[in-house]
N, C-alpha and C positions, 0 to 999 in steps of 0.2 A: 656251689661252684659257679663261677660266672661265665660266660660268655668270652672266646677268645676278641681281644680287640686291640685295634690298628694301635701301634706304637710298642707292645707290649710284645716279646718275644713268645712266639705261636708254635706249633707242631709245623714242623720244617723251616720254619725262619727263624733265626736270631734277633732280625731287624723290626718283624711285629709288620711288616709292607700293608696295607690294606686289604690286597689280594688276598696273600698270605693268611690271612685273617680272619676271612671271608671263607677262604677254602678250609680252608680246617672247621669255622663254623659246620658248614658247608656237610663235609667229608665226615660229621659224627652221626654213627647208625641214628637210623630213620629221620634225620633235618630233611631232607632233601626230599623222602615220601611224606612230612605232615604238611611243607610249605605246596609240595603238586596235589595234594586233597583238599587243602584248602582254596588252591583258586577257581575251582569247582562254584563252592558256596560256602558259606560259616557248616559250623558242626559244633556242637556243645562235647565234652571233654570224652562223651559215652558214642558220641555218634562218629568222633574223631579215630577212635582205639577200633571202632567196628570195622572204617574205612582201610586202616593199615594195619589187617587181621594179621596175627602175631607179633603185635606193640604189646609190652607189658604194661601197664599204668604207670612206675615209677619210673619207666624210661617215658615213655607220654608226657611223663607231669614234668620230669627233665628239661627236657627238647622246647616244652613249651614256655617253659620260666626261662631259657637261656633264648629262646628269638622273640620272648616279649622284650628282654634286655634287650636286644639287639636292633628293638625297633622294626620288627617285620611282620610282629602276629601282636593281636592285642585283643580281647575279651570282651566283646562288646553283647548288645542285647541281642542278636540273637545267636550267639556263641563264640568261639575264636572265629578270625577271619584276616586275614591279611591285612595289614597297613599298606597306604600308597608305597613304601618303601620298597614292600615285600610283595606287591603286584610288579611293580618297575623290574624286580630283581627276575621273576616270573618271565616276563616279557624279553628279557633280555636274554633268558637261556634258550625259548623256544627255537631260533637260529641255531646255538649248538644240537639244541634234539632234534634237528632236520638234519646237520651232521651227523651224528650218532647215526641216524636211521641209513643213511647211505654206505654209513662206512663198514656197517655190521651187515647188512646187503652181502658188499664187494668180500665178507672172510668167508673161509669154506666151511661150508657148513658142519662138518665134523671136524675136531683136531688131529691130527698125523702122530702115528707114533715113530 
């Protein structure tokens, strides 16, 4: 399976938008927890699955073949570890998780039946 990409119609686009593309990357279980374990430090594929307890390996090995295509993570000597692509991308969400943090602040703390 490859890597959803811009141009190509994506999970909720027809049009394939970059966005579009990016979030569906994005949006498939655990991308989103190996890219935030990774800008930590590298981790080889055993110290990876440790960090995101409850990865099974063939979802792991998944996630990882699909944002090495994508240009964000890549296998270097001392384990996988982010591409400049996939630090930039990193850098740019930390602003939305200072949102996230306030907005989850401001809900009630239990739900209303």
């Amino acid at each position: 399976m490859t890597f959803p990409r811009p141009g190509r119609a994506v999970r909720g686009s027809d049009t394939g938008r970059p966005i579009m593309a990016l979030l569906d990357l994005l949006g498939r279980r655990w991308s989103l927890r190996v890219l935030w374990e990774l800008q930590l430090h590298p981790a080889t594929f055993r110290e990876l699955q440790a960090r995101c307890e409850g990865l099974s390996p063939s979802v792991l090995n998944t996630r990882l073949n699909e944002l090495r295509e994508a240009l964000l993570v890549h296998n270097g000597d001392a384990g996988y570890q982010l591409t400049a692509q996939g630090e930039e991308l990193i850098r740019r969400c930390l602003p939305l998780t200072e949102w996230a943090e306030g907005w989850a602040a401001q809900l009630p703390t239990q739900p209303e039946n």
